[in-house]
BADOSE-986155 format. One line per 2 residues: number of its first residue (from 1); for each residue x, y, z of C-alpha. Coordinates in Angstrom, 1 decimal. Layout:
BEGIN
NUM) X,Y,Z; ...
***
This chain:
BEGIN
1) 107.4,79.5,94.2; 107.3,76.3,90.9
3) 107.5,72.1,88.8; 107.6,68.7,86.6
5) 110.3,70.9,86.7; 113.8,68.9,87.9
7) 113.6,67.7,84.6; 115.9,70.6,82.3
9) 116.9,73.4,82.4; 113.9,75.1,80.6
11) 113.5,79.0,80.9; 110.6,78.4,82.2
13) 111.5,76.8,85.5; 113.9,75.9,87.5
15) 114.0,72.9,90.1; 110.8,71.1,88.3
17) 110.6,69.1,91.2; 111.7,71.4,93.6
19) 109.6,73.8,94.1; 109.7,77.3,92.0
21) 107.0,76.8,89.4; 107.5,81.0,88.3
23) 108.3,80.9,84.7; 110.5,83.5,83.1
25) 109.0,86.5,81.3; 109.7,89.6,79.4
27) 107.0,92.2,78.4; 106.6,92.8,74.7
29) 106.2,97.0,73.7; 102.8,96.5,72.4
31) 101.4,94.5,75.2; 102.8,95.5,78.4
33) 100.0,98.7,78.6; 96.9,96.1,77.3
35) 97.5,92.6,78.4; 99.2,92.6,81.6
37) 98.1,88.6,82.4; 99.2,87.4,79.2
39) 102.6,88.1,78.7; 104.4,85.7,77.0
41) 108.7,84.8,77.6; 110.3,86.9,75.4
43) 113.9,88.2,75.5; 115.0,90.1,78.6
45) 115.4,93.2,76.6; 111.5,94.1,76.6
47) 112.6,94.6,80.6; 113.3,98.6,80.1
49) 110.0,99.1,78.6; 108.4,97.6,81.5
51) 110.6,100.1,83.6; 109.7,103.0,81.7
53) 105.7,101.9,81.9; 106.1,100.9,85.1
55) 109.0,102.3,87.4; 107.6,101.7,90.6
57) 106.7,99.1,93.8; 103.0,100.6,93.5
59) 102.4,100.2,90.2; 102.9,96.3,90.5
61) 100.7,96.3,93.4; 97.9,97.6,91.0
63) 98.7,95.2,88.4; 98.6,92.5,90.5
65) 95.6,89.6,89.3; 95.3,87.6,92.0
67) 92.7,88.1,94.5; 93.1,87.6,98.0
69) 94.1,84.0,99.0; 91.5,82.5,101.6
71) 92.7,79.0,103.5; 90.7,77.2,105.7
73) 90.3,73.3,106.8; 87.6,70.6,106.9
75) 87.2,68.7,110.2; 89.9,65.8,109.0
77) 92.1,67.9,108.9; 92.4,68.6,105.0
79) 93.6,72.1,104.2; 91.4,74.0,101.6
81) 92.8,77.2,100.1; 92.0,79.4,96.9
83) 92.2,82.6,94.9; 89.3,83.6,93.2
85) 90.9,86.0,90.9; 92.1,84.4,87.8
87) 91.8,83.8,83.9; 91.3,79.8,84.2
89) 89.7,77.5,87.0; 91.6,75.3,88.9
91) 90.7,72.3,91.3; 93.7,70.4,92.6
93) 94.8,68.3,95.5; 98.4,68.0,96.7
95) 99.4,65.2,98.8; 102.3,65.8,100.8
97) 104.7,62.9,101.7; 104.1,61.2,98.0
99) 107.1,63.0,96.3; 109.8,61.4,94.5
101) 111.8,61.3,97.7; 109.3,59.8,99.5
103) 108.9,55.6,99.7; 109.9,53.3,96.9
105) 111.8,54.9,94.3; 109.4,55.5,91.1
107) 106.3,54.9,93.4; 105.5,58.6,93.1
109) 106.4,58.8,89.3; 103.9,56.2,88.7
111) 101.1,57.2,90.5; 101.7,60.5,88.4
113) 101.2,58.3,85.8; 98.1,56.4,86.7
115) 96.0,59.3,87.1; 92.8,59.8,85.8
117) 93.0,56.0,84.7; 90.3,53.4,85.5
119) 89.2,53.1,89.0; 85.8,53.2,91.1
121) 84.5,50.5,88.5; 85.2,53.3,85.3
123) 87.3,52.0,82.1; 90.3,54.1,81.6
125) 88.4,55.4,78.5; 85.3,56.3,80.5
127) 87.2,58.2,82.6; 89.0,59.7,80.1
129) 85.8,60.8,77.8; 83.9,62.0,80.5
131) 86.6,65.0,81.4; 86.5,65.5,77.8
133) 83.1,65.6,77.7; 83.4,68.0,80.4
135) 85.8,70.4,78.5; 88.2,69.4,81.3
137) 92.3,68.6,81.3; 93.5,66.5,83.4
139) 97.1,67.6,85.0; 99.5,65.5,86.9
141) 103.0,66.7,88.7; 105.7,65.2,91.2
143) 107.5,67.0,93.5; 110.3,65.8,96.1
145) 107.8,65.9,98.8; 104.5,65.7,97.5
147) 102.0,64.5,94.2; 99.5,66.8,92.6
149) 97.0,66.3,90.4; 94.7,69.1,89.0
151) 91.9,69.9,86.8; 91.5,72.9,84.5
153) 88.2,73.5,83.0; 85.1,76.2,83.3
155) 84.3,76.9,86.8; 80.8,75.3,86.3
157) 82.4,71.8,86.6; 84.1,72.8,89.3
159) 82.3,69.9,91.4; 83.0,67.5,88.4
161) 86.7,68.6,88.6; 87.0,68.1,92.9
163) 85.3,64.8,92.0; 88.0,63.8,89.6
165) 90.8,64.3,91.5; 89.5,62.8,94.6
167) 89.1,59.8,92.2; 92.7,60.2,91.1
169) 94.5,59.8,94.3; 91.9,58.1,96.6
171) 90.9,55.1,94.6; 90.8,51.5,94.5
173) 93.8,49.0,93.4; 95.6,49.5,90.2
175) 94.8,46.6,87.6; 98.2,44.8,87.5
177) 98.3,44.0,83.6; 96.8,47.9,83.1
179) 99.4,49.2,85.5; 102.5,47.1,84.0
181) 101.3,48.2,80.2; 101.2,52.0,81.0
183) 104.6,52.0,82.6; 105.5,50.3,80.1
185) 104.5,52.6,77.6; 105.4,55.6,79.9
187) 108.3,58.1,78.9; 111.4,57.6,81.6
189) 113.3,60.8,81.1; 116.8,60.4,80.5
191) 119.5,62.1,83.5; 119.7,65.9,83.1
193) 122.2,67.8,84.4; 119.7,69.2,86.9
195) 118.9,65.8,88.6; 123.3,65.0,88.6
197) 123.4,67.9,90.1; 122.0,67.3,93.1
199) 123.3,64.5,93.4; 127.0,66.1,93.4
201) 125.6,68.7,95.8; 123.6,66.4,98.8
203) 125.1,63.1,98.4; 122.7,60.4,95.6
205) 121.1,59.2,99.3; 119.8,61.9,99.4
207) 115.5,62.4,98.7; 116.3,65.5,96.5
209) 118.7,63.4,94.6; 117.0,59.9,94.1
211) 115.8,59.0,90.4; 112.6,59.8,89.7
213) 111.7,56.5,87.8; 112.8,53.1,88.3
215) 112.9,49.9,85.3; 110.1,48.2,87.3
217) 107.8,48.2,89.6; 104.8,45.8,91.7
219) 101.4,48.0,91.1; 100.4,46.5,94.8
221) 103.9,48.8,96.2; 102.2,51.8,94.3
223) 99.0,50.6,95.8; 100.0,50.7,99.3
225) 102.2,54.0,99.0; 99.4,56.4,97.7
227) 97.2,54.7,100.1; 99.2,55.7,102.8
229) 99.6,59.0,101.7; 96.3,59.7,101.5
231) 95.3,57.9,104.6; 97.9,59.6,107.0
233) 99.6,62.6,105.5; 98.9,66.3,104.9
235) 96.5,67.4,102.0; 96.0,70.5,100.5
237) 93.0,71.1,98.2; 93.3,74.0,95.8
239) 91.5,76.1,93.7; 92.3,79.4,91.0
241) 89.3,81.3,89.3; 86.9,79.9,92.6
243) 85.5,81.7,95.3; 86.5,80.3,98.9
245) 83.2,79.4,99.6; 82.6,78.0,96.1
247) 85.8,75.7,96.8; 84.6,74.5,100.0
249) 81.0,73.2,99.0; 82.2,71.3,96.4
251) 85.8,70.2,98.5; 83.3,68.6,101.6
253) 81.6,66.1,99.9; 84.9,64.8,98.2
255) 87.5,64.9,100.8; 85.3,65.0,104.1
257) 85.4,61.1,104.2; 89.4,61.1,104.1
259) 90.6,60.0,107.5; 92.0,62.7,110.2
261) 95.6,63.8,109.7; 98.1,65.8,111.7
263) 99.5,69.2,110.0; 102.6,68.4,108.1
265) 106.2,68.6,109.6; 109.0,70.9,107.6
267) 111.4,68.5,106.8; 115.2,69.5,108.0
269) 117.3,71.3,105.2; 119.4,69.6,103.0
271) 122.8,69.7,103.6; 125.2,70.9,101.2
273) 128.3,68.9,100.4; 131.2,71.1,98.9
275) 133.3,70.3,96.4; 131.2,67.1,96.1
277) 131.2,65.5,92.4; 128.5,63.0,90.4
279) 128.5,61.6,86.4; 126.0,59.9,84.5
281) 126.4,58.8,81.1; 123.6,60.4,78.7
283) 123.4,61.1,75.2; 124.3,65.0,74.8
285) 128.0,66.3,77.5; 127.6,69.0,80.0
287) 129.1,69.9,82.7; 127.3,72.0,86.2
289) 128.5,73.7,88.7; 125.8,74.1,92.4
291) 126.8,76.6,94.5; 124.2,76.3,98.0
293) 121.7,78.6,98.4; 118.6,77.7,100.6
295) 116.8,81.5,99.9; 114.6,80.2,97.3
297) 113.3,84.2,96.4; 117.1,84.8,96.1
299) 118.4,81.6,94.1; 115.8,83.1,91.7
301) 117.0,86.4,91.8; 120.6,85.1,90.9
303) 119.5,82.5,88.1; 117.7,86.2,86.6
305) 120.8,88.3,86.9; 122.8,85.0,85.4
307) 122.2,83.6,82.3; 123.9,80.2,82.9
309) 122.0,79.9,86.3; 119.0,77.9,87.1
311) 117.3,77.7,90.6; 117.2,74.4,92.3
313) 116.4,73.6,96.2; 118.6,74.7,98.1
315) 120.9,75.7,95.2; 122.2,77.8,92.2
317) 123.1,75.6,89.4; 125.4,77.4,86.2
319) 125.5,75.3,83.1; 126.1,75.8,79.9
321) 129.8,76.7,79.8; 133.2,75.8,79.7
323) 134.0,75.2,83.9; 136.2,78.3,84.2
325) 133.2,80.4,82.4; 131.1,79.0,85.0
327) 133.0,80.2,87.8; 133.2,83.2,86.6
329) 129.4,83.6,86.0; 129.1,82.8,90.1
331) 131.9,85.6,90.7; 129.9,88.1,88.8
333) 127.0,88.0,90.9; 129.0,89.4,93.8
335) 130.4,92.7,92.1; 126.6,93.6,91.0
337) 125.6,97.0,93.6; 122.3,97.5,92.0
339) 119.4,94.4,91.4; 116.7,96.6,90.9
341) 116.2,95.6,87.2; 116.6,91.7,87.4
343) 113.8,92.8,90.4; 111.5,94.1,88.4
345) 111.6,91.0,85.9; 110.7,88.4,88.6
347) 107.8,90.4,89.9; 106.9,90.5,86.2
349) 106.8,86.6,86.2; 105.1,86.3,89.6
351) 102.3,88.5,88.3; 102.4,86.5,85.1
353) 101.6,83.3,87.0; 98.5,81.7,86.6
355) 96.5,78.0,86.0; 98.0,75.1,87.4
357) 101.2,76.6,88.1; 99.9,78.9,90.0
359) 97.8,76.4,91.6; 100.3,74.0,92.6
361) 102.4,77.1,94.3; 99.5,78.0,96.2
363) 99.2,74.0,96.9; 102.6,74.5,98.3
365) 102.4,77.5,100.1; 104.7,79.2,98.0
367) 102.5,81.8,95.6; 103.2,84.5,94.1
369) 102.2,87.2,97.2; 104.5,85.8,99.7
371) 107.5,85.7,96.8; 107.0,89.6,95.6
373) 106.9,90.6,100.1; 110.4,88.4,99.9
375) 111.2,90.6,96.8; 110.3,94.0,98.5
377) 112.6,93.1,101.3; 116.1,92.7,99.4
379) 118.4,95.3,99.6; 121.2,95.2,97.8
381) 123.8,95.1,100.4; 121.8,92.1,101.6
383) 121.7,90.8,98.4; 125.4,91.4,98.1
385) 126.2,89.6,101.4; 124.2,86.3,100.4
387) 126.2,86.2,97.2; 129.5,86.4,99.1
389) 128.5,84.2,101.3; 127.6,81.4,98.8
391) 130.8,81.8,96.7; 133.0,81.6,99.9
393) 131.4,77.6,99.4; 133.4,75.0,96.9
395) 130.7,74.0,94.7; 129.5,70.6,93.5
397) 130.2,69.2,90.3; 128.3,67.4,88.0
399) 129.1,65.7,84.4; 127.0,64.3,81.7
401) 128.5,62.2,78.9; 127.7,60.1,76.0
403) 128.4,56.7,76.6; 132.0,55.0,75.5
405) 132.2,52.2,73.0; 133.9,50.1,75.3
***
């Protein structure tokens, strides 16, 4: 269901480009009969208040924000879909086959980067001072497989917002000395134990495992790749805290004009290699182990019953510990007979879920209602048998460590 998020290890994420944008979340005493929506990430040992509150399936169902999730398409082909229940307003667009592992490596990375700069004859600083003008942030994220780019603002600019990123991603050539400056000037995060391990796990061919960012590149190869995109692949306009019908009549008049474009293909899973190993040098040691796991609902479930596991596509990553801690960490999870409690804390984050996160998930077909039916269908013994089954795999290694003197 999440990232943005392949970058660390946060808490509140795990793959950041992979997909799970649910963020980890504890209910405070004081707050968990009042303030349902804004729970903040708190230590897991709030979780027994939330079962004493709350002990069953229906109660979540009542506590859940979101209202009902309406999808529908323009004549091009364009996907529109939204949920009109929700604290903030969202108006997004995520355009599939733009990802990090999609064309020239760093092409997606910076046309993250060059959104909401100058384009359709605006200065970078008109653009910029009419969304503030507008009480309206600007959001940008890469995925493997796809760009988005968001607004978040008061759901009377709502058309001002679809206009803005419609702008962002369907917009005339970059300026080449603009382009080279704010890449230039752009942060290039450094290799994280998340993005090595991938690498150890499918092989650094692989479009799950390719560096975001490169040292340089042409503005025209960023030209022609998010023209492409937009031209030919799938699109998926979103919007939180709108009404469907809201959404639609201010979606048509910016992405009507788009060209006509075929419903996007599932690309085939990655493959896991085991025992497979990968090192970068970086300025802080660590070392990973990836076990494979291609149940996204239950890598989650393990990284919450873990504490040195993270979710990743098609993995579970533990980290943190000596190697031999780590393995034994991965062992644990198949001795546990009752996941009722870890459970209960990811429905808690689901329900938690809301702005652009929630957006993009939605974006991505991956929100919070089809991850808490997933939940509901776990038994343990099921639960039990996925764990067994991932452990019976060597897993993949990965190293971080500072660079030698040599």
């Amino acid at each position: 269901a999440a990232s943005s998020h392949l970058a660390s290890f946060s808490a509140t994420s795990t793959s950041s480009r992979g997909g799970d944008l649910t963020p980890r979340v504890c209910v405070s005493r004081s707050m968990a009969a009042r303030r349902i929506g804004s729970w903040a990430r708190r230590s897991l040992s709030a979780v027994a208040t939330f079962e004493e509150e709350y002990a069953s399936g229906a109660s979540l169902g009542r506590l859940y924000q979101l209202g009902s999730v309406e999808t529908s398409k323009l004549p091009n082909g364009v996907v529109v879909t939204s949920s009109g229940s929700a604290a903030s307003c969202v108006v997004g667009v995520l355009v599939g086959g733009a990802g990090t592992g999609d064309g020239p490596v760093g092409a997606s990375f910076a046309a993250k980067t060059m959104a909401f700069k100058s384009g359709h004859g605006k200065s970078d600083l008109a653009v910029q001072r009419a969304l503030e003008l507008a009480g309206v942030t600007p959001h940008a994220l890469c995925f493997p497989d796809s760009l988005f780019v968001a607004c978040e603002g008061s759901p009377a600019e709502a058309s001002e917002m679809a206009t803005a990123v419609a702008d962002a991603i369907s917009r005339d050539p970059y300026v080449s000395w603009e382009f080279d400056e704010a890449m230039a000037a752009a942060a290039r995060p450094a290799p994280t134990l998340l993005e090595v391990a991938l690498q150890a796990a499918y092989g650094e061919g692989h479009p799950l495992s390719r560096p975001a960012t490169t040292k340089k590149l042409a503005s025209t190869v960023v030209d022609e790749f998010l023209a492409d995109a937009v031209a030919t692949k799938p699109i998926v306009v979103v919007g939180v805290g709108l009404e469907h019908s809201e959404l639609l009549g201010v979606a048509a008049p910016a992405f009507a004009s788009l060209p006509s474009r075929s419903p996007a293909t599932p690309p085939p899973p990655p493959t896991f290699v085991p025992g497979g190993f990968a090192a970068k040098t970086a300025t802080t040691a660590g070392i990973a182990l990836a076990y494979p796991c291609p149940d996204p609902v239950l890598a989650a479930l393990f990284a919450a019953v873990a504490p040195s596991a993270t979710a990743a596509p098609g993995l579970l990553v533990l980290h943190g510990k000596p190697k031999a801690d780590l393995r034994d960490d991965a062992a644990a999870l198949a001795a546990i007979d009752d996941f009722a409690t870890p459970i209960k804390k990811l429905k808690i984050a689901a329900l938690s879920q809301t702005g652009v996160p929630l957006a993009a998930a939605l974006a991505r077909d991956d929100g919070p209602r089809a991850f808490l039916a997933k939940l509901d269908s776990l038994s343990n013994a099921a639960i039990n048998d996925a764990a067994k089954l991932m452990l019976a795999s060597e897993p993949a290694l990965a190293l971080l460590s500072p660079p030698t003197d040599d």
